[in-house]
C-alpha distance (Angstrom), angle and dihedral (degrees) to the residues before:
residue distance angle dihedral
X1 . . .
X2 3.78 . .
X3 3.83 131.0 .
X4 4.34 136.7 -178.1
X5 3.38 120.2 -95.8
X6 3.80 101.6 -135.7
X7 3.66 89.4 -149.8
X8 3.82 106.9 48.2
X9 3.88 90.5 24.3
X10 3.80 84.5 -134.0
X11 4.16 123.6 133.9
X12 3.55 108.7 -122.6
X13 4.17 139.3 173.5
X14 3.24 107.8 -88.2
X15 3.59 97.2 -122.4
X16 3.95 82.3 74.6
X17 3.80 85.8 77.1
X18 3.51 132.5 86.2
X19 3.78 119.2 -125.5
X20 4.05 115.4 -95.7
X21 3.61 117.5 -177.9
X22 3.45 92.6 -173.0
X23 3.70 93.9 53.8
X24 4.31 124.8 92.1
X25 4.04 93.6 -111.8
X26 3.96 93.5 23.6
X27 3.80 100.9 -109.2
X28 3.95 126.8 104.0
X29 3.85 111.7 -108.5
X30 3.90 100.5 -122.0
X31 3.82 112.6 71.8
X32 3.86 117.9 -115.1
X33 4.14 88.9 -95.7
X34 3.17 97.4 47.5
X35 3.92 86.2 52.1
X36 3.53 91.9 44.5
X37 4.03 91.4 50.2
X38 4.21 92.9 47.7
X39 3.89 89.2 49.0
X40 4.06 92.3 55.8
X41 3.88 88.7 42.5
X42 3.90 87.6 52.3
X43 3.94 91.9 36.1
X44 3.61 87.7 50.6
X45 4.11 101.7 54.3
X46 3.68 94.1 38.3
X47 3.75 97.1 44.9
X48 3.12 108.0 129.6
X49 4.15 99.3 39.6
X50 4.08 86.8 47.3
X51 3.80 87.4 49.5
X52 4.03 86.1 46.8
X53 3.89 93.8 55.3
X54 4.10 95.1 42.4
X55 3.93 83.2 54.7
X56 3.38 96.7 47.5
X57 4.08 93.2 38.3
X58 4.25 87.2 51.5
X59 3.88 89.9 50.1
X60 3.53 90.5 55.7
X61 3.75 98.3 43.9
X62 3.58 96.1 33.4
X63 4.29 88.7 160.2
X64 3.73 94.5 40.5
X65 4.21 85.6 54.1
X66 3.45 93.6 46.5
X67 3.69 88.4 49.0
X68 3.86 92.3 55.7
X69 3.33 97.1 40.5
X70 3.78 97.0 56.7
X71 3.71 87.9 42.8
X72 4.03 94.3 53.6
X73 4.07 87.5 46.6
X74 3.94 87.3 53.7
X75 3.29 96.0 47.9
X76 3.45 102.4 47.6
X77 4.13 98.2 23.2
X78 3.81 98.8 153.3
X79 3.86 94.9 42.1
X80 3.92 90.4 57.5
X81 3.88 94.4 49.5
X82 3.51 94.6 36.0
X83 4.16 86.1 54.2
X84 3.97 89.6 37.2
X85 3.94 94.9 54.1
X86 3.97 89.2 46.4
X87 4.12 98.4 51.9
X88 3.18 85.0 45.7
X89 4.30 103.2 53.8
X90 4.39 80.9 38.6
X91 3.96 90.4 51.9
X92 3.47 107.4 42.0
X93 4.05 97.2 144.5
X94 3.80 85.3 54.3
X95 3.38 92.7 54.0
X96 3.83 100.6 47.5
X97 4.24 86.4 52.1
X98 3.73 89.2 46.2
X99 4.11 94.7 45.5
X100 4.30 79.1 48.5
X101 3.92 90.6 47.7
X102 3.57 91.6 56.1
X103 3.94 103.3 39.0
X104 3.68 89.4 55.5
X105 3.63 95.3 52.3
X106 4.08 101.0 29.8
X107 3.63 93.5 43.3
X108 3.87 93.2 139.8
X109 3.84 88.4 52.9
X110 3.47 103.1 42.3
X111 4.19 90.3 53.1
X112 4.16 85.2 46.9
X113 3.59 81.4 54.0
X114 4.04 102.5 40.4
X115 4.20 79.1 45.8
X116 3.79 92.5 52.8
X117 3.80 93.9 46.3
X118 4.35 98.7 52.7
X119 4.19 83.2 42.6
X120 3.81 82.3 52.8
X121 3.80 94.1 49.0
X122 3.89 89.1 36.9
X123 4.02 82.3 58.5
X124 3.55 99.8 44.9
X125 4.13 95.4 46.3
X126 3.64 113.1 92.2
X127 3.45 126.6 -125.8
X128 3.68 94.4 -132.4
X129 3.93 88.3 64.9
X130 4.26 100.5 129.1
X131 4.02 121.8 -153.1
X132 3.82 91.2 -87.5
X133 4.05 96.1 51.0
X134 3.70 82.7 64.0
X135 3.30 104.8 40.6
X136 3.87 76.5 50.7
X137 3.69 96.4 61.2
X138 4.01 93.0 44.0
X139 3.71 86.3 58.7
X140 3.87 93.2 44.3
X141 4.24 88.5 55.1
X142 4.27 85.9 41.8
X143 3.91 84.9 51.1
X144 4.07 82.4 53.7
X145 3.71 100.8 51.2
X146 4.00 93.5 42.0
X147 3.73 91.2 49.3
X148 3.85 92.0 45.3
X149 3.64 82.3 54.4
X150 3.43 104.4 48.0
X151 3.79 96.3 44.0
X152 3.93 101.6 35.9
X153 4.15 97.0 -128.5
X154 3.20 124.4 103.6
X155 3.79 114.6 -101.4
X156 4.14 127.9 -163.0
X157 4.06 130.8 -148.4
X158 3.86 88.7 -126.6
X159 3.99 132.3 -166.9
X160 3.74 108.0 -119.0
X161 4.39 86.1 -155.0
X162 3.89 99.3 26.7
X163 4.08 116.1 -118.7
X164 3.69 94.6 -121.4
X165 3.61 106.1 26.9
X166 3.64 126.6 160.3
X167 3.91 99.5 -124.4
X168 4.30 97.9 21.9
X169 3.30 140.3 0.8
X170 3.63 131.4 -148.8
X171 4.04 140.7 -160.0
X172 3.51 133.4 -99.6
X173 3.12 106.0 -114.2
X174 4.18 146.3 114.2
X175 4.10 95.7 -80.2
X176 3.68 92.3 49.1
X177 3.86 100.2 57.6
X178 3.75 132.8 85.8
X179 3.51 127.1 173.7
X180 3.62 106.3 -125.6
X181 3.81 141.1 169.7
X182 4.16 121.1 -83.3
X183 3.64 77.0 -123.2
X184 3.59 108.5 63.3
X185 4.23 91.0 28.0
X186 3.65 73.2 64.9
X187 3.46 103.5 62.8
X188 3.25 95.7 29.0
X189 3.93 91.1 66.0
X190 4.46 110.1 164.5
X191 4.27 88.1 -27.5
X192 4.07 123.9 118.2
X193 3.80 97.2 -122.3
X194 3.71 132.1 160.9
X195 3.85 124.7 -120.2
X196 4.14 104.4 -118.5
């Protein structure tokens, strides 16, 4: 079953509709893109009053927000990490005034955190390690800063199999690190991945 869009003037499956109660055959008369395209047009020239009202709306339903909030990031997991990661490797200046913001103000947290991190490390290194394994891994980290260096992006001492991952863990230690981009540390996150 097909019906016109009154908007685009196209014939399209019905299932390209929207449900209308209100409507003769129960579907709203502009397709779903044509909706879609009208509500950016309208989001766009009444920005900063619609952004205004969801503010004000959140801070009075503070639960309910939280609610849809964690129910959006659910539902659509990968597409909010995916966009995360990216904002973040296309705004790195806002990210390096942010990361300042917050260790100025969170001080106590971010030293928990810094604390938390070495003990993890500590954890992770094996006792085994000889002389030369570290001497190893203070090379690998000088290989990191001279290559950030040279090539002007920011490159991280990662763990090939993370240190607290969810299905293994490895050690810190010389055959588990890789210099690799910011980028793909990124996206990589606290998974076993491969380098391409």
């Amino acid at each position: 079953m097909s019906k016109e869009c009154t908007k685009c003037a196209s014939a399209k499956s019905i299932s390209l509709f929207g449900k209308d109660k209100t409507t003769k055959d129960g579907y709203k008369t502009h397709c779903k893109e044509c909706r879609k395209k009208e509500s950016v047009k309208r989001y766009i020239a009444n920005k900063d009053s619609i952004d205004l009202q969801n503010k004000l709306w959140a801070s009075n339903n503070e639960e309910r927000a939280k609610e849809i909030k964690s129910e959006y990031y659910n539902r659509n997991i990968d597409k909010v990490k995916s966009s995360s990661v990216e904002w973040k490797i296309n705004n790195p200046e806002a990210i390096k005034r942010s990361n300042s913001k917050y260790k100025s103000t969170h001080k106590g947290k971010v030293n928990f955190n810094t604390t938390k991190r070495r003990k993890g490390i500590s954890e992770r290194t094996p006792k085994w390690l000889s002389e030369l394994d570290y001497f190893k891994i203070e090379c690998i980290y000088d290989r990191a800063s001279e290559l950030q260096e040279y090539f002007g992006i920011d490159m991280h001492v990662d763990h090939i199999i993370p240190l607290h991952g969810k299905t293994v863990s490895g050690f810190h230690c010389p055959k588990n690190l890789q210099i690799v981009p910011a980028e793909y540390n990124l996206k990589k996150s606290n998974y076993l991945m491969e380098v391409a």
